[in-house]
C-alpha positions as CSV (number, residue, x, y, z in Angstrom):
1,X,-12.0,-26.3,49.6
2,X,-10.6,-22.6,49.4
3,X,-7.3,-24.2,47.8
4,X,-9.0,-25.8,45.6
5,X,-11.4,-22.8,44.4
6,X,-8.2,-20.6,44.5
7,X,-6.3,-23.5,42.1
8,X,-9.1,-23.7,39.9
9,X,-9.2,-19.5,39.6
10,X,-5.5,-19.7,38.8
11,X,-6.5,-22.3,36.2
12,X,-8.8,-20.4,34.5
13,X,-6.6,-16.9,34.7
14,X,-3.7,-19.5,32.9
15,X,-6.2,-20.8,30.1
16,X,-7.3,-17.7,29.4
17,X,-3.7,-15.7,29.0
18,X,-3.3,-18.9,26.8
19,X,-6.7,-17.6,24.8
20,X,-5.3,-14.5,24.0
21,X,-2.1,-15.3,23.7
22,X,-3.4,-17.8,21.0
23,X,-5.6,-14.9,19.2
24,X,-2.6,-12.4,18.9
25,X,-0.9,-15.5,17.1
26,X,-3.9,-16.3,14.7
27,X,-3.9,-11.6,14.5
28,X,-0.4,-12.2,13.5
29,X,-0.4,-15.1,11.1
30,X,-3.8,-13.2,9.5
31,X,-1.7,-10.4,8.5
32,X,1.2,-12.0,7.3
33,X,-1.2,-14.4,5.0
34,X,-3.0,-10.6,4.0
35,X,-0.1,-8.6,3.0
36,X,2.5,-7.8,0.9
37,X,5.6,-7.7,2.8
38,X,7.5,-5.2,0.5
39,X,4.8,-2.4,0.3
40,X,2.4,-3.4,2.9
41,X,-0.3,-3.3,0.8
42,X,-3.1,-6.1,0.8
43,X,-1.9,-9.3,-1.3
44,X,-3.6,-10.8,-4.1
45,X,-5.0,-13.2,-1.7
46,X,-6.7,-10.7,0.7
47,X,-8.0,-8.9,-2.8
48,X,-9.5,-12.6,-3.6
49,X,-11.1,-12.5,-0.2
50,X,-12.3,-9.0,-0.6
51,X,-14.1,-9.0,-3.8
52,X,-15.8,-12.8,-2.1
53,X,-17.3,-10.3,0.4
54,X,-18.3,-7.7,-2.6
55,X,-20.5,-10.6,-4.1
56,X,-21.9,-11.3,-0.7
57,X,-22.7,-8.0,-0.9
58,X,-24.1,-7.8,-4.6
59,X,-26.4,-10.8,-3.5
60,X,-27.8,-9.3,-0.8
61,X,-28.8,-6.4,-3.1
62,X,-26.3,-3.7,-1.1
63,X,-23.1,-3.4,-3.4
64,X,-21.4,0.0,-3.4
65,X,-18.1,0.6,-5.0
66,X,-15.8,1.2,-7.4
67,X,-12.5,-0.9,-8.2
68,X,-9.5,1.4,-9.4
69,X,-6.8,-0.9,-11.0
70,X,-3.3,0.7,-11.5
71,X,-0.3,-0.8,-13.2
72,X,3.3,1.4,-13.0
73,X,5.5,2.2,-16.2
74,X,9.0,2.0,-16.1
75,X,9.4,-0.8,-13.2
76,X,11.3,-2.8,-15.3
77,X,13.6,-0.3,-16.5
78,X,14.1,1.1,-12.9
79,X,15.5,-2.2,-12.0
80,X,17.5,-2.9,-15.0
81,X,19.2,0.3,-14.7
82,X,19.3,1.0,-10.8
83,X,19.1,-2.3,-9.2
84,X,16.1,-4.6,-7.9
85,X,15.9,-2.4,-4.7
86,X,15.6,0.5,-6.1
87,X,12.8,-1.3,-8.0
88,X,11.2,-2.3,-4.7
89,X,11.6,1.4,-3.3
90,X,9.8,2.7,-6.7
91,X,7.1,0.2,-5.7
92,X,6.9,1.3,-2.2
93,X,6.5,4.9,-3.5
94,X,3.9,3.8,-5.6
95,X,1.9,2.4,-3.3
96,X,2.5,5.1,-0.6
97,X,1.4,7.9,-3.1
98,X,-1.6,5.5,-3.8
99,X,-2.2,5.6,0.5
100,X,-2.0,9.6,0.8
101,X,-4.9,9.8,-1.8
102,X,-7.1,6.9,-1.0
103,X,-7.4,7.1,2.4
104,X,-10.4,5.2,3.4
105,X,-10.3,2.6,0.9
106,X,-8.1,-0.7,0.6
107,X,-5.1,-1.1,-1.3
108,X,-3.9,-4.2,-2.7
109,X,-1.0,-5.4,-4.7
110,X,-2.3,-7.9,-6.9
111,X,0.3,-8.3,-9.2
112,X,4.3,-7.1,-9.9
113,X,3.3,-3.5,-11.2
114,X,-0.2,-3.7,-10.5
115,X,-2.8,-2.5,-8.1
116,X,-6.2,-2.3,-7.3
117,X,-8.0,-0.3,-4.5
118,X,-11.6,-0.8,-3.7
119,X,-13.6,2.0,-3.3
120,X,-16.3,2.9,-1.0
121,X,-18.5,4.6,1.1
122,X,-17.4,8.6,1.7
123,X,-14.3,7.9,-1.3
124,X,-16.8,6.4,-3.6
125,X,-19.0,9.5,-4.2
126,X,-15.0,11.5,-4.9
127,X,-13.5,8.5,-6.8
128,X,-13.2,10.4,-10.4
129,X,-11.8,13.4,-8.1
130,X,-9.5,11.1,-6.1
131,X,-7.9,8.8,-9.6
132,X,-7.5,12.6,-10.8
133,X,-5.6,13.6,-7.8
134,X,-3.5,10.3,-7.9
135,X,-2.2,11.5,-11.6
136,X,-1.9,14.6,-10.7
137,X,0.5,13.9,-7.8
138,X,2.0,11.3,-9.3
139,X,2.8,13.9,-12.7
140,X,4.3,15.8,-9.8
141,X,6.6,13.7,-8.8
142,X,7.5,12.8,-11.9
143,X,7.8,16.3,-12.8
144,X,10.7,16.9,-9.7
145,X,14.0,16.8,-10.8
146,X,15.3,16.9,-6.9
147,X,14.0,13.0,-7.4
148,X,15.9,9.9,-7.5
149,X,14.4,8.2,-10.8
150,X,13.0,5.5,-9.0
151,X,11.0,7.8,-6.5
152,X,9.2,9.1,-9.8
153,X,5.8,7.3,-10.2
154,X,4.7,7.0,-13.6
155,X,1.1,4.9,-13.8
156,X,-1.6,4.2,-15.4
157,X,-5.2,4.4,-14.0
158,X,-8.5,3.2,-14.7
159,X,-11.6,2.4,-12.8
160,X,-15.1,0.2,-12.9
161,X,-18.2,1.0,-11.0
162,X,-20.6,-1.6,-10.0
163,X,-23.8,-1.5,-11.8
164,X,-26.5,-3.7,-11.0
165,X,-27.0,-6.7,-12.5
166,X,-22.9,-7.1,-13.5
167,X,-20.7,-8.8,-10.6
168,X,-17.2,-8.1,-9.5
Protein backbone atom coordinates (compact mmCIF):
# COMPACT_ATOMS: atom_id res chain seq x y z
CA UNK A 1 0.00 0.00 0.00
CA UNK A 2 2.89 2.54 0.73
CA UNK A 3 4.11 1.75 -3.01
CA UNK A 4 1.25 2.40 -4.25
CA UNK A 5 0.55 5.85 -2.27
CA UNK A 6 4.18 6.70 -3.06
CA UNK A 7 3.44 5.78 -7.15
CA UNK A 8 0.37 7.69 -7.11
CA UNK A 9 2.43 11.01 -5.35
CA UNK A 10 4.90 10.57 -8.07
CA UNK A 11 1.97 10.65 -10.41
CA UNK A 12 0.57 13.63 -9.43
CA UNK A 13 4.15 15.56 -8.92
CA UNK A 14 4.54 14.31 -13.07
CA UNK A 15 0.94 15.72 -14.00
CA UNK A 16 1.48 18.57 -12.47
CA UNK A 17 5.23 19.64 -13.95
CA UNK A 18 3.11 18.63 -17.07
CA UNK A 19 0.45 21.63 -15.94
CA UNK A 20 2.91 24.08 -15.85
CA UNK A 21 4.91 23.06 -18.30
CA UNK A 22 1.71 23.33 -20.46
CA UNK A 23 0.86 27.00 -19.05
CA UNK A 24 4.48 28.40 -19.89
CA UNK A 25 3.57 27.08 -23.46
CA UNK A 26 0.04 28.66 -23.78
CA UNK A 27 2.33 32.19 -21.73
CA UNK A 28 4.51 31.70 -24.72
CA UNK A 29 2.21 31.22 -27.70
CA UNK A 30 0.02 34.30 -25.87
CA UNK A 31 2.77 36.57 -26.56
CA UNK A 32 3.82 35.65 -29.73
CA UNK A 33 -0.06 35.93 -31.00
CA UNK A 34 0.15 39.66 -28.93
CA UNK A 35 3.10 41.18 -30.32
CA UNK A 36 4.96 42.69 -32.93
CA UNK A 37 8.03 40.85 -33.41
CA UNK A 38 10.07 43.78 -34.94
CA UNK A 39 9.32 46.46 -32.14
CA UNK A 40 7.75 44.54 -29.46
CA UNK A 41 4.99 46.53 -29.28
CA UNK A 42 1.35 45.02 -28.97
CA UNK A 43 -0.07 43.92 -32.56
CA UNK A 44 -3.09 45.00 -34.11
CA UNK A 45 -4.67 41.94 -32.73
CA UNK A 46 -3.91 42.51 -28.95
CA UNK A 47 -5.17 46.34 -29.79
CA UNK A 48 -8.58 44.52 -31.17
CA UNK A 49 -8.61 42.70 -27.85
CA UNK A 50 -7.87 45.73 -25.84
CA UNK A 51 -10.32 48.17 -26.97
CA UNK A 52 -13.09 44.70 -26.58
CA UNK A 53 -12.12 45.11 -22.89
CA UNK A 54 -12.59 49.16 -23.21
CA UNK A 55 -16.29 48.47 -24.19
CA UNK A 56 -16.71 46.08 -21.39
CA UNK A 57 -15.63 48.75 -19.58
CA UNK A 58 -17.89 51.58 -21.22
CA UNK A 59 -20.95 49.12 -20.48
CA UNK A 60 -20.32 48.75 -17.16
CA UNK A 61 -20.39 52.55 -16.75
CA UNK A 62 -16.41 52.71 -15.68
CA UNK A 63 -14.47 53.77 -18.96
CA UNK A 64 -11.36 55.89 -18.40
CA UNK A 65 -9.00 56.72 -21.10
CA UNK A 66 -7.55 58.31 -23.80
CA UNK A 67 -6.36 56.66 -27.19
CA UNK A 68 -3.16 58.50 -28.67
CA UNK A 69 -2.75 57.37 -32.38
CA UNK A 70 0.66 58.19 -34.06
CA UNK A 71 1.65 57.57 -37.62
CA UNK A 72 5.70 58.30 -38.53
CA UNK A 73 6.82 60.52 -41.66
CA UNK A 74 9.54 59.69 -43.68
CA UNK A 75 9.33 55.68 -43.21
CA UNK A 76 9.10 55.20 -46.70
CA UNK A 77 11.80 57.33 -47.71
CA UNK A 78 14.11 55.87 -44.95
CA UNK A 79 13.85 52.65 -46.62
CA UNK A 80 14.07 53.72 -50.17
CA UNK A 81 17.16 55.52 -49.44
CA UNK A 82 18.85 53.40 -46.53
CA UNK A 83 17.52 49.98 -46.84
CA UNK A 84 14.37 48.01 -45.29
CA UNK A 85 16.49 47.62 -42.04
CA UNK A 86 17.26 50.65 -41.51
CA UNK A 87 13.51 51.16 -41.96
CA UNK A 88 12.79 48.64 -39.23
CA UNK A 89 15.52 50.29 -36.83
CA UNK A 90 13.62 53.82 -37.45
CA UNK A 91 10.46 51.84 -36.38
CA UNK A 92 12.11 50.35 -33.41
CA UNK A 93 13.20 53.94 -32.44
CA UNK A 94 9.91 55.08 -32.85
CA UNK A 95 8.33 52.95 -30.76
CA UNK A 96 11.10 52.96 -28.03
CA UNK A 97 10.84 56.88 -27.82
CA UNK A 98 7.04 56.13 -27.65
CA UNK A 99 7.98 53.54 -24.34
CA UNK A 100 10.28 56.18 -22.43
CA UNK A 101 7.30 58.64 -22.50
CA UNK A 102 4.30 56.51 -21.89
CA UNK A 103 5.26 54.40 -19.35
CA UNK A 104 2.31 52.96 -17.85
CA UNK A 105 0.21 52.76 -20.71
CA UNK A 106 0.14 50.10 -23.68
CA UNK A 107 1.61 50.43 -26.93
CA UNK A 108 0.51 48.90 -29.99
CA UNK A 109 1.51 48.75 -33.55
CA UNK A 110 -1.52 48.72 -35.43
CA UNK A 111 -0.41 49.45 -38.67
CA UNK A 112 3.17 49.89 -40.91
CA UNK A 113 3.80 53.57 -39.60
CA UNK A 114 1.14 53.68 -37.24
CA UNK A 115 0.49 53.46 -33.53
CA UNK A 116 -1.85 53.80 -30.89
CA UNK A 117 -1.27 53.75 -26.98
CA UNK A 118 -4.12 53.61 -24.63
CA UNK A 119 -4.09 55.69 -21.93
CA UNK A 120 -5.06 55.37 -18.42
CA UNK A 121 -5.22 55.64 -14.93
CA UNK A 122 -2.01 57.94 -13.34
CA UNK A 123 -0.91 58.77 -17.51
CA UNK A 124 -4.49 59.73 -18.30
CA UNK A 125 -4.77 62.78 -15.99
CA UNK A 126 -0.85 63.90 -17.86
CA UNK A 127 -1.78 62.73 -21.36
CA UNK A 128 -1.78 66.42 -23.11
CA UNK A 129 1.65 66.80 -21.08
CA UNK A 130 2.90 63.34 -22.07
CA UNK A 131 1.83 63.67 -26.34
CA UNK A 132 3.70 67.11 -25.69
CA UNK A 133 6.71 65.49 -24.39
CA UNK A 134 6.63 62.73 -27.10
CA UNK A 135 7.10 65.76 -29.83
CA UNK A 136 9.23 67.43 -27.98
CA UNK A 137 11.71 64.51 -27.71
CA UNK A 138 11.06 63.35 -30.83
CA UNK A 139 11.88 67.24 -32.35
CA UNK A 140 15.04 66.45 -30.49
CA UNK A 141 16.06 63.78 -32.08
CA UNK A 142 15.28 65.04 -35.07
CA UNK A 143 17.08 68.08 -34.26
CA UNK A 144 20.72 65.89 -33.54
CA UNK A 145 22.88 65.86 -36.31
CA UNK A 146 25.24 63.09 -34.40
CA UNK A 147 22.01 60.84 -35.69
CA UNK A 148 21.90 58.34 -38.29
CA UNK A 149 18.75 59.58 -40.48
CA UNK A 150 16.83 56.68 -39.59
CA UNK A 151 17.23 57.13 -35.73
CA UNK A 152 15.48 60.59 -36.33
CA UNK A 153 11.65 60.22 -35.41
CA UNK A 154 9.52 62.46 -37.21
CA UNK A 155 5.57 61.77 -36.23
CA UNK A 156 2.56 62.89 -36.04
CA UNK A 157 0.29 62.88 -32.95
CA UNK A 158 -3.22 63.08 -32.02
CA UNK A 159 -5.41 61.87 -29.33
CA UNK A 160 -9.39 61.09 -28.38
CA UNK A 161 -10.73 61.00 -24.91
CA UNK A 162 -13.72 58.90 -24.00
CA UNK A 163 -16.73 60.79 -23.33
CA UNK A 164 -19.74 59.23 -22.27
CA UNK A 165 -22.17 58.15 -24.33
CA UNK A 166 -19.53 57.72 -27.52
CA UNK A 167 -17.67 54.11 -27.64
CA UNK A 168 -14.25 53.28 -28.62
Amino acid sequence: MVQDVQAYAHDLIARDNEIVSMKEHVNKMDVLAYRDTLTGAGNKAAYEKATRRLEWDILAGNAHFAIVVTDLNYLKHVNDSYGHDKGDEYLRSAYNLMREVFVDSPIFRVGGDEFAVIVQHEELARCTQLIDELKRRAWGTMQDSSLDPWQRVSLACGYASYEPGNDV
